[in-house]
C-alpha angles and dihedrals in degrees: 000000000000122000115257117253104234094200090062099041087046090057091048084057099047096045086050090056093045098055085036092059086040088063100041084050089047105047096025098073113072111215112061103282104146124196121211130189111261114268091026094097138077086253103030099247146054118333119201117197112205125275122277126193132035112315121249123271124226110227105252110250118250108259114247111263108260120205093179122097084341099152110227134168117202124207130200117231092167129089087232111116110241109355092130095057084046095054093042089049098054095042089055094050076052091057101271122126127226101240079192143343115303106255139170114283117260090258128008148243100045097182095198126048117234135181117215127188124194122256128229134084093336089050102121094044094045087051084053104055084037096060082043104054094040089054097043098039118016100041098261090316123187113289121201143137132275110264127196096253087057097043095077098070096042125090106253095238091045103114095187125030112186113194109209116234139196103251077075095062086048087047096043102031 
């Protein structure tokens, strides 16, 4: 039995992962792009078809959190007499703006604090300065969206409610 040459075994490998990583290439872009080796095509390089399909969409970047004339409505949770009009008192000498006047939650205790912003069109500002107010003035609080349960209680502007719990009586003493 003869010794194998390694030159020539090296450049069989070699060929081998060269058509292998064509194929990957080739097979591996969605959207039509083909890779040819070079010298296979017309013009001895990479042809790209047009695209087919709908194009891709960017995420849309998350708006920057707005204070001021923000409208919020604050609701207490707690059994502690006027916290809500506290709360809401010291967020509009902050920029925001009473949507209403500050009032008792619908059913007390809440236990957790939570921050909710209206949907709709605004949706994805209101999160924002949802996420924002809850970080910045009620210690990372619960942020969700208004709910229809909820919406009836809330004046209808308000663009943000915040029901008081009583994890912020805990927080604020």
């Amino acid at each position: 039995m003869s010794p194998v040459n390694l030159g020539t075994a090296r450049i069989v490998l070699l060929v081998a992962l060269v058509v292998g990583g064509i194929a990957v290439l080739a097979n591996g872009f969605a959207g039509g792009t083909v890779v040819t080796a070079p010298g296979a095509g017309a013009s001895g390089g990479t042809t790209t078809p047009p695209p087919t399909g709908s194009p891709t969409t960017t995420p849309k970047a998350t708006p920057s959190p707005q204070v001021d004339g923000v409208l919020i409505q604050v609701f207490n949770g707690t059994y502690s007499p006027g916290l809500a009009g506290q709360v809401q008192q010291m967020l509009v000498k902050d920029g925001y703006v009473a949507a209403a006047t500050a009032a008792d939650a619908p059913s007390k205790p809440v236990a957790k604090t939570v921050v909710y912003f209206r949907g709709g069109a605004d949706a994805a500002q209101n999160r924002s300065n949802a996420k924002y107010l809850a970080g910045h003035y009620l210690n990372g609080a619960k942020v969700a969206v208004l709910g229809a349960d909820q919406a009836s209680t809330v004046a209808k502007n308000a663009q943000i409610a915040i029901v008081l719990g009583l994890d912020y009586v805990a927080a604020h003493g």
